[in-house]
N, C-alpha and C positions, 0 to 999 in steps of 0.2 A: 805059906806063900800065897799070895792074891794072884786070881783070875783079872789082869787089866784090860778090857777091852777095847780095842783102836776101831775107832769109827770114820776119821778123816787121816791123813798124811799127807804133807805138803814136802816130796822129793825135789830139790834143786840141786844140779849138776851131779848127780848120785850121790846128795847129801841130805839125809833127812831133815828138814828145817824144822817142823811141826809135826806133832800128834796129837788129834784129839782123841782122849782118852775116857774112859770112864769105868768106875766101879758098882758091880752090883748094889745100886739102892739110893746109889750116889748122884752128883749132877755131875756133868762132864767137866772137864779141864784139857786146859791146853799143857803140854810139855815140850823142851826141847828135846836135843840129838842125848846133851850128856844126860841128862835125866832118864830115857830108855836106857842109855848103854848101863847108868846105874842100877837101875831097877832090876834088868835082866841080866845082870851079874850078879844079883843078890837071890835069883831066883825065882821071881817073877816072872809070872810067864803073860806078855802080851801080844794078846791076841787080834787080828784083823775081823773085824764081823760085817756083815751086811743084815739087812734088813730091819724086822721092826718088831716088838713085845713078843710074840710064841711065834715067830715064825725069821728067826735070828741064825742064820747062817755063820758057822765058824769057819776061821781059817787056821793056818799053818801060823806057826808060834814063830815070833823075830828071836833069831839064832844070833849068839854073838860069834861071827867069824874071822880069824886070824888072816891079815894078808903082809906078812912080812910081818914088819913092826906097828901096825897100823890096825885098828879094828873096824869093823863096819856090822852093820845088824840087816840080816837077810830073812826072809821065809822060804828061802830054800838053804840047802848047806856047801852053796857052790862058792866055789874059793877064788872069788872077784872084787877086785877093789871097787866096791859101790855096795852103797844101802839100798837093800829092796820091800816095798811091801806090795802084796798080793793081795787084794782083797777077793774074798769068793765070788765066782763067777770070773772074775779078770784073768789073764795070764800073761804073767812078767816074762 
């Protein structure tokens, strides 16, 4: 399973629009909503980072969580109908 790393996230109306993403070695790419929710159902784990070359701050891994019938991807494992991501340093 691949380390994805989330660089940017574009949340509209507690709905993830965009990720920009990127793999160790790789150039970045943009993804959407269902594109994460596949990834990290497959076991991929994507991550939010801040910063730059050795000095790359990790964060908490987008959780797939259950709200009713309905999924949504969080970096916490709180059980709300809304997509969150937390980049380090922010607090959602």
């Amino acid at each position: 399973m691949a380390d994805i790393e989330i660089t940017e996230a574009t949340v509209t109306a507690g709905r993830i629009e965009r990720l920009q993403v990127r793999f160790h070695g790789a150039a970045p790419r943009t993804i959407g909503r269902d594109v994460a929710l596949a990834w990290a159902r497959d076991g991929h784990s994507l991550i939010p980072v801040a910063g730059h070359g050795h000095d790359v701050a990790r964060g908490s891994v987008l959780t797939v969580v259950e709200v009713g019938e309905d999924v949504f991807l969080r970096t916490d494992t709180r059980v709300e109908a809304l997509d969150l991501v937390t980049f380090p340093g922010e607090h959602g």
